[in-house]
C-alpha positions as CSV (number, residue, x, y, z in Angstrom):
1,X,15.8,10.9,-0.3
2,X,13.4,8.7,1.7
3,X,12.8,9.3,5.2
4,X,14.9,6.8,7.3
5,X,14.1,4.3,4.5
6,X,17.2,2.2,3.2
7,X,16.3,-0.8,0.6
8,X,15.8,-4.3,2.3
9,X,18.8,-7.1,2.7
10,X,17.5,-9.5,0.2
11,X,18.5,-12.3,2.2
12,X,16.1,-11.3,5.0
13,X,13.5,-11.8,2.2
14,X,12.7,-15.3,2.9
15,X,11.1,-17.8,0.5
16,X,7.0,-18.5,0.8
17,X,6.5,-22.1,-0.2
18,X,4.4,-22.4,-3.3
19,X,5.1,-18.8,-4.5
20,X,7.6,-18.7,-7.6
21,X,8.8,-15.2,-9.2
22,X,11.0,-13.9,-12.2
23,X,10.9,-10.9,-14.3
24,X,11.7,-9.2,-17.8
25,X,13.5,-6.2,-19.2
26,X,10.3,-5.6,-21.6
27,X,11.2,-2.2,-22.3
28,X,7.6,-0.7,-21.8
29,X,8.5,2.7,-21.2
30,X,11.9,2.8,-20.5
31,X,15.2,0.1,-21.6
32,X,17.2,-1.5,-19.6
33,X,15.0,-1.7,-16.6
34,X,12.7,-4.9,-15.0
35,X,9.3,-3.4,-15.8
36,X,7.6,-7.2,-15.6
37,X,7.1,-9.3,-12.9
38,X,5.5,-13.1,-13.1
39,X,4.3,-14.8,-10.1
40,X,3.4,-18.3,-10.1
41,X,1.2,-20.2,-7.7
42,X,1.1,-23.7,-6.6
43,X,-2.2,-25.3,-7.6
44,X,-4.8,-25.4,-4.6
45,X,-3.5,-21.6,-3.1
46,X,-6.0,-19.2,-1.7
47,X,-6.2,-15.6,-3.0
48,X,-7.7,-12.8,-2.6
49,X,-7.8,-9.1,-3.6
50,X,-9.1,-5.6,-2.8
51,X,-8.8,-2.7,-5.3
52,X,-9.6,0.8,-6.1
53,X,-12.3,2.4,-5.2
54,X,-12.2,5.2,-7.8
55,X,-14.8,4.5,-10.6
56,X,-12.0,5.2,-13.6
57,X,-10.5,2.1,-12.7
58,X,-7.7,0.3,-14.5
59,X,-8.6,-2.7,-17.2
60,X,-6.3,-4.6,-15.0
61,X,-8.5,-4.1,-12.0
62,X,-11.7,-5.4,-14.1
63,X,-10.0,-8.0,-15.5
64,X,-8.6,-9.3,-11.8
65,X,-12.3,-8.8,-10.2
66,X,-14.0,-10.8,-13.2
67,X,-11.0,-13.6,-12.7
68,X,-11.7,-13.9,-9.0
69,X,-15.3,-14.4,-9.6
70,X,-15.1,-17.0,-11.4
71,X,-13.3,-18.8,-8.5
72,X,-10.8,-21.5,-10.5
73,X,-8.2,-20.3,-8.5
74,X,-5.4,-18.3,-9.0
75,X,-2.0,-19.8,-10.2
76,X,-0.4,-16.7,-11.8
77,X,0.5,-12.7,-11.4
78,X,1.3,-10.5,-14.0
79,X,2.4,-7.6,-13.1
80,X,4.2,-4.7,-15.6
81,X,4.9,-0.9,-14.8
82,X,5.8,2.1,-17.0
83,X,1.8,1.7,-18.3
84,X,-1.7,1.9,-16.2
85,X,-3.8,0.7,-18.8
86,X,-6.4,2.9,-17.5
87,X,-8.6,5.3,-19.4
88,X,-7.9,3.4,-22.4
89,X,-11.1,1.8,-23.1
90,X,-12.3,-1.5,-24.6
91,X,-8.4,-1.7,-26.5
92,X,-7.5,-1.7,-22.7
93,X,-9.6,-4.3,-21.6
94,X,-8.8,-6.8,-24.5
95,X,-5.0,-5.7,-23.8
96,X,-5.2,-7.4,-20.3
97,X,-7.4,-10.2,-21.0
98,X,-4.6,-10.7,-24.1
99,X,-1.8,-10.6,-21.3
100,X,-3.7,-13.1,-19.2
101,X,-4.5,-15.6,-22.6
102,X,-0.7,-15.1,-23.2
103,X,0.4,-15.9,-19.4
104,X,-1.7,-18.9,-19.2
105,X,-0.1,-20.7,-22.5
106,X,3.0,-20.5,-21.1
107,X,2.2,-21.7,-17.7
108,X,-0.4,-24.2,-19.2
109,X,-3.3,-22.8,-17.0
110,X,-6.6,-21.2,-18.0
111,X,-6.3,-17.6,-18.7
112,X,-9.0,-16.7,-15.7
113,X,-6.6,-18.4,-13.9
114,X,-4.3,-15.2,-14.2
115,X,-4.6,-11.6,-12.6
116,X,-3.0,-8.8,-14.6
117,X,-1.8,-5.9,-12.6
118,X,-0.8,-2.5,-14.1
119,X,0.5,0.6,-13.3
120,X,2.5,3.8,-14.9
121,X,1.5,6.9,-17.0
122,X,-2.8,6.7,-17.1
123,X,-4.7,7.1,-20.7
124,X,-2.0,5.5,-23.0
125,X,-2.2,2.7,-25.0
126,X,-0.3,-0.9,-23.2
127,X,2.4,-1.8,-25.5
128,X,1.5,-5.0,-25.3
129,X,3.2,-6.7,-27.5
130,X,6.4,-5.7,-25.3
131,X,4.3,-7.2,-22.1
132,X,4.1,-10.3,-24.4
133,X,7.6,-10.6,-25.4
134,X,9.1,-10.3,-22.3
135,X,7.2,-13.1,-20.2
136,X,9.2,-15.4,-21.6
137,X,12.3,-13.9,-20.2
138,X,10.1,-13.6,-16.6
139,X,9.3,-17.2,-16.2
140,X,12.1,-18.6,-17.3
141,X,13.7,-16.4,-14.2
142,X,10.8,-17.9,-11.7
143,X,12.6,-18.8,-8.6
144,X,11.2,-18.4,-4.8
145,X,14.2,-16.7,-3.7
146,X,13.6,-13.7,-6.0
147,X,11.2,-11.2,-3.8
148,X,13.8,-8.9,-4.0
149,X,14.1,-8.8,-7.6
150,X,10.7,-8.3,-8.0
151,X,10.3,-5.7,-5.9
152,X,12.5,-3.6,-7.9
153,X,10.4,-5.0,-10.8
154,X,6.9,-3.1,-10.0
155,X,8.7,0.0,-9.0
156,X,7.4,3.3,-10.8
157,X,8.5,6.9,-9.0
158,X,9.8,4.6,-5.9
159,X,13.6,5.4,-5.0
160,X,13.9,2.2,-3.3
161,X,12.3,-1.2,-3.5
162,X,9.8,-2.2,-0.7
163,X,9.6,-5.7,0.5
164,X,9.4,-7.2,4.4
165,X,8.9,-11.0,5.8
166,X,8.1,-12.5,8.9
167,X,8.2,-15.8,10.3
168,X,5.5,-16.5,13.1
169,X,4.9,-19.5,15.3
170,X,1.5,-20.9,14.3
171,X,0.0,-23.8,16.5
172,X,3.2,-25.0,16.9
173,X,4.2,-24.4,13.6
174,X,7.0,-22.4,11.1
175,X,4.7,-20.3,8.9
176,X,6.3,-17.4,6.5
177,X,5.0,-14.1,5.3
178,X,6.7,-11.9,2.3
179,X,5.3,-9.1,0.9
180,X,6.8,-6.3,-1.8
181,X,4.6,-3.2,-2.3
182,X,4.9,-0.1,-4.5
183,X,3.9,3.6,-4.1
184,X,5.0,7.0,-3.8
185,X,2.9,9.5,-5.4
186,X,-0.9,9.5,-6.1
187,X,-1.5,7.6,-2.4
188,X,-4.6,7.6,-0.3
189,X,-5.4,4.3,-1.5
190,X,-9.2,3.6,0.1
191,X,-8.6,0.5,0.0
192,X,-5.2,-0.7,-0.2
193,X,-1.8,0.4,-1.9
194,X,-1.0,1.4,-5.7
195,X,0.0,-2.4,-5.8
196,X,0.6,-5.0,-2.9
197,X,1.3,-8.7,-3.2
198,X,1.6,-10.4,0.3
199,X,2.2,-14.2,0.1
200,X,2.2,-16.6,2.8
201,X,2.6,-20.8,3.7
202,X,0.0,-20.6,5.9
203,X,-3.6,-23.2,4.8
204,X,-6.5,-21.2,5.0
205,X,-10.2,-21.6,4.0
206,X,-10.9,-19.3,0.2
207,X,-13.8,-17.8,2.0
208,X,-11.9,-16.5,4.7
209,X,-8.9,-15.0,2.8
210,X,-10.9,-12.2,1.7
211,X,-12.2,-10.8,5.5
212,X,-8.4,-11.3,5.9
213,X,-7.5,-9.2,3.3
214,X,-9.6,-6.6,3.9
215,X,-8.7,-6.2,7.5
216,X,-4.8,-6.3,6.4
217,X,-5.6,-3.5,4.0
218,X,-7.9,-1.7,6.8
219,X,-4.8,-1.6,9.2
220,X,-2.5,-0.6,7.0
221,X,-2.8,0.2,3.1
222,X,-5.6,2.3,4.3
223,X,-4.0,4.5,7.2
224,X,-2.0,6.2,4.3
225,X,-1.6,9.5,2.4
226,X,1.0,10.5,0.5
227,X,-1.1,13.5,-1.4
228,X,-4.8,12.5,-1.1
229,X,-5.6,11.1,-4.8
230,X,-6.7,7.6,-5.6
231,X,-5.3,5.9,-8.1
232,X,-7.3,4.3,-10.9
233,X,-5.0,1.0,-10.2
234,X,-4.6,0.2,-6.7
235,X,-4.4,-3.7,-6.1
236,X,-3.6,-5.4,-2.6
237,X,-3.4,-9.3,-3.0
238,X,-3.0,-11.8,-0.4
239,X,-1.5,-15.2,-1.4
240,X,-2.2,-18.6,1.2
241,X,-0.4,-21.8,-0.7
242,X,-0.9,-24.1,2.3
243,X,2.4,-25.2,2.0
244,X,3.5,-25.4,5.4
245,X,3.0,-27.4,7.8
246,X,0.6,-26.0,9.5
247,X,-2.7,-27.4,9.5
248,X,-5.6,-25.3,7.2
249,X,-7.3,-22.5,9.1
250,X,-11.2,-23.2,8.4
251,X,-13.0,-21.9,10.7
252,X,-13.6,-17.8,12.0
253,X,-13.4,-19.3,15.3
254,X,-9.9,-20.8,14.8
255,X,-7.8,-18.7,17.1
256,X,-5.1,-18.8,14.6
257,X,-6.9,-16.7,12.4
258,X,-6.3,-13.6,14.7
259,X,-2.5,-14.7,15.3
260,X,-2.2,-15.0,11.5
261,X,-4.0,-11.5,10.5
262,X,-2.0,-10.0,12.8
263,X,1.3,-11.2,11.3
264,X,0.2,-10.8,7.8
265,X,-1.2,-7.4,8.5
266,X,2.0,-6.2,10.2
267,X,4.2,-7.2,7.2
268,X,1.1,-5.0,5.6
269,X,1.8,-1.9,7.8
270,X,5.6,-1.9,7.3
271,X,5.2,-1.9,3.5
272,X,2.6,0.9,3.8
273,X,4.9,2.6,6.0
274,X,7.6,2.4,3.9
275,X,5.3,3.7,0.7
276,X,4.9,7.4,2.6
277,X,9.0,7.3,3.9
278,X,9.3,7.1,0.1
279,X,6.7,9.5,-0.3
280,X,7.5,11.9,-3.8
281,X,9.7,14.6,-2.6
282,X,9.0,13.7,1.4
283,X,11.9,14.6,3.8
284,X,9.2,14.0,7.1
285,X,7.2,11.3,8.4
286,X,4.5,12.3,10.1
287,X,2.1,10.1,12.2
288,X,-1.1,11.5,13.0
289,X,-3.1,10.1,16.1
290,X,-6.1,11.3,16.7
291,X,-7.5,10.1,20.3
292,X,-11.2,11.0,22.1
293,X,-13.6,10.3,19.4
294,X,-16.8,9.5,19.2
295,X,-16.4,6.7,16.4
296,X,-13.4,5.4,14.9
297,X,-14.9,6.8,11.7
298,X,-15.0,10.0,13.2
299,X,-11.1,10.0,14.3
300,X,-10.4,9.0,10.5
301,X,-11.7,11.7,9.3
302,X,-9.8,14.3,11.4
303,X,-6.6,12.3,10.9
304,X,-6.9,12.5,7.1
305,X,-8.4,16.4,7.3
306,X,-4.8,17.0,8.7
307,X,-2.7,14.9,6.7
308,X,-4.6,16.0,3.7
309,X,-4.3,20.0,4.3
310,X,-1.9,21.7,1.8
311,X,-1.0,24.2,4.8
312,X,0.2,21.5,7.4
313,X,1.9,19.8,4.9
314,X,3.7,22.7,3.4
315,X,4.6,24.0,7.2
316,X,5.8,20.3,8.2
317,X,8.4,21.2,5.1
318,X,9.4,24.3,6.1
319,X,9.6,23.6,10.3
320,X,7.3,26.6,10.0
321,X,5.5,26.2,13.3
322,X,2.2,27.7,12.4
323,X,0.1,25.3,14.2
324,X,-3.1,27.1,14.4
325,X,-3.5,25.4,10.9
326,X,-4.0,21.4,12.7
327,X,-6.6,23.2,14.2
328,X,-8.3,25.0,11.3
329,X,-7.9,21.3,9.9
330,X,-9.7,19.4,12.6
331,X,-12.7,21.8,12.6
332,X,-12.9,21.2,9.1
333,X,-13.3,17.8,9.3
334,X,-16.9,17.8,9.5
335,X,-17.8,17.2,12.5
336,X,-20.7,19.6,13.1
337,X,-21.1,19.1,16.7
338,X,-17.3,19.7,17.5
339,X,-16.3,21.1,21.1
340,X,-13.1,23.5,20.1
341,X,-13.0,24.1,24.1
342,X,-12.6,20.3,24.5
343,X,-10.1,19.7,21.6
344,X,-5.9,19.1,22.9
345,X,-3.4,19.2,20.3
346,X,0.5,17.8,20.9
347,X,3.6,17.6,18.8
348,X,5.7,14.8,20.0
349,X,6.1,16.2,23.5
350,X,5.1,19.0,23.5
351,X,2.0,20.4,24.4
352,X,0.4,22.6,22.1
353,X,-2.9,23.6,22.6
354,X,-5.0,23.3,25.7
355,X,-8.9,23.3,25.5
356,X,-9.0,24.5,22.0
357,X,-6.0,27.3,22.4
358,X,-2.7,27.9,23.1
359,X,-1.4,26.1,26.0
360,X,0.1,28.7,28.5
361,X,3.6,27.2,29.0
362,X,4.0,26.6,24.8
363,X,6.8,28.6,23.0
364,X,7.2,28.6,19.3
365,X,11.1,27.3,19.1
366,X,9.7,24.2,21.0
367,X,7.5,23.6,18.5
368,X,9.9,24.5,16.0
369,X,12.2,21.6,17.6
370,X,9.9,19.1,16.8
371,X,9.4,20.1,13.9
372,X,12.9,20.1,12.6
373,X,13.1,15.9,13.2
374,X,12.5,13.8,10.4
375,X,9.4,11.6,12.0
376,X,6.7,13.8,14.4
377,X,4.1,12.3,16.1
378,X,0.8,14.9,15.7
379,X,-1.4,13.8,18.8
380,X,-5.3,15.3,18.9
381,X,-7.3,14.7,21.9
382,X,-11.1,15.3,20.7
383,X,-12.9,14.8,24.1
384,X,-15.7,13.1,22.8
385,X,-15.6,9.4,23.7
386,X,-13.1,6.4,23.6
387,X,-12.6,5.8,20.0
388,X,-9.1,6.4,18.4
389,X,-7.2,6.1,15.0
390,X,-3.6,6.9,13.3
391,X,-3.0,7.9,9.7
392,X,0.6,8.1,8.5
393,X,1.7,10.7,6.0
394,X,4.4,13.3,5.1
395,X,5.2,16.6,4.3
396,X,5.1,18.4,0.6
397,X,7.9,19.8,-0.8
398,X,9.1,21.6,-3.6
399,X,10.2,18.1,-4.9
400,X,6.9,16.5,-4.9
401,X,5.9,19.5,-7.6
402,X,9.1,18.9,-9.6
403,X,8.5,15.0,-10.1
404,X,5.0,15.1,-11.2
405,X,5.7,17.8,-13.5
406,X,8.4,15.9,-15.3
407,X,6.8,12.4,-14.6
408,X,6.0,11.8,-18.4
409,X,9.2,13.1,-19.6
């Protein structure tokens, strides 16, 4: 069961202006299940995208990157799960662009107008001819009301769909922002999410969507770990139709550019959020703040060394308060001219470890209460400078094992 994670109310989903979706029972891995999702775009939106790091990356992915390049502008998504399309080679490749070709006749656009997104089982062949057959059924469903719908649509090993909006004042305007996400195993994205489509009504310049988008995906997509792999498909998109009434952002200097990253990349944070509560097999959420660093790089990089380690995870699981291991994972962080004697450690309120040991007044069943809750707040104080940074992740379980073993089956 996710942690303190309950599916959305799809009437608090609200309805981005210029953002149409519908979806298809295509049957590419399994009947009877929406495995296709088709977003179309009003002509004259902004979008933008950041992916995968990981050099195996999907055909998908190529394909997207090559179709932003080309800068025609986006008025279609195509989204289909059960399948990565990954590690499947040039086939791959001329499947997505085949999807896209296939998309735009329907939609009477031009097929680098389109951005295929995939994910599912890696180094199979697409079934594309399923993809195909069922986009008819997907946009003849295209409606704006349906986020809901098609969050469920791009769900793989997710128990629950994942979708949040907010509406913001914006200069004295209404502006909306919807997002769906999906995620739960093979998460630290380094970069963004396995997939995330954020739409908004709010105008802004196509050269500044993408700094937008990256500092979305910085705040949020990329503070996660649900087991430390990248996946060969992760896609974060952000959709501006300039629909509202607001008046285009098109300047960095507009002060509603801050006021509208921060919105967009809240709705960003909740959805990422929501990925590690859904975690594969996670029954904590655990938030990791590291506090006292030198560089904000440097506080990363003990926040994931934690969140990462096999034997804090496993202990989180178990409310086995052997917390000497946080500390044999921050000194293996790499930081080679650590200070143990300056190093605090807390769990929620408690205080753990005092100048690199065991604080005097700390007993193990307090530490064993904390770690019993279903969220726990791991605080490290480096005492090294001002810089700070969080990382969200959860436990590992005897579950997590369990669904990756039988995830093909």
């Amino acid at each position: 069961m996710p942690v303190n994670l309950t599916a959305p109310d799809p009437a608090s989903l609200a309805p981005v202006a210029g953002v149409e979706l519908g979806w298809a029972e295509a049957g590419i891995r399994k009947a009877n299940r929406k495995d296709v999702l088709v977003m179309r775009i009003a002509p004259g939106a902004s979008v933008a995208g950041v992916f995968t790091k990981n050099r195996f990356c999907a055909a998908p992915v190529q394909v997207c990157r090559a179709h932003l390049n080309v800068g025609r502008g986006v008025r279609a998504l195509v989204v289909n799960t059960g399948n990565a399309n990954a590690g499947t080679g040039e086939a791959g490749l001329a499947d997505a662009h085949r999807t896209c070709v296939e998309t735009a006749r329907l939609l009477g656009c031009d097929s680098t107008q389109v951005l295929p997104f995939s994910t599912g089982v890696i180094m199979e062949p697409l079934p594309v001819e399923r993809l195909i057959a069922g986009l008819p059924q997907a946009i003849g469903r295209l409606a704006p009301d349906h986020w809901y719908q098609a969050a469920e649509s791009i769900m793989t090993t997710d128990t629950v769909p994942k979708a949040a909006s907010r509406r913001i004042d914006l200069g004295g305007h209404a502006v909306t922002i919807t997002g769906i996400a999906k995620g739960a195993g093979m998460i630290r994205p380094n970069m963004a999410t396995m997939l995330g489509f954020i739409a908004t009504d709010a105008g802004i310049d196509p050269a500044l969507l993408p700094r937008l988008t990256r500092l979305a995906a910085e705040q949020s997509f990329n503070r996660i770990t649900v087991d430390g792999d990248t996946s060969t498909n992760d896609s974060f998109v952000v959709i501006a139709t300039g629909r509202s009434s607001a008046q285009r952002i098109e300047s960095i200097n507009d002060p509603r550019l801050a006021r509208l990253n921060e919105a967009v990349a809240a709705v960003a944070r909740e959805l990422a959020q929501a990925i590690v509560r859904d975690g594969e097999g996670a029954t904590k959420f655990i938030e990791i703040a590291v506090e006292g660093a030198a560089t904000e790089d440097e506080a990363t990089r003990v926040a994931y060394s934690i969140a990462h380690s096999p034997l804090v995870k496993t202990a989180f699981f178990a409310s086995d308060p052997n917390l000497g291991r946080i500390l044999a994972a921050v000194g293996n962080a790499g930081i080679d001219d650590l200070d143990p004697g300056r190093v605090q450690l807390y769990l929620n309120d408690v205080w753990v470890a005092q100048d690199g040991g065991r604080h005097p007044a700390y007993r193990e069943e307090d530490g064993r209460r904390v770690m019993q809750a279903a969220e726990i707040v791991v605080r490290v104080v480096l005492g090294r400078g001002e810089a700070r940074a969080t990382v969200w992740t959860c436990d590992l379980s005897h579950e997590y094992v369990s669904i990756n073993a039988d995830y093909r089956s």
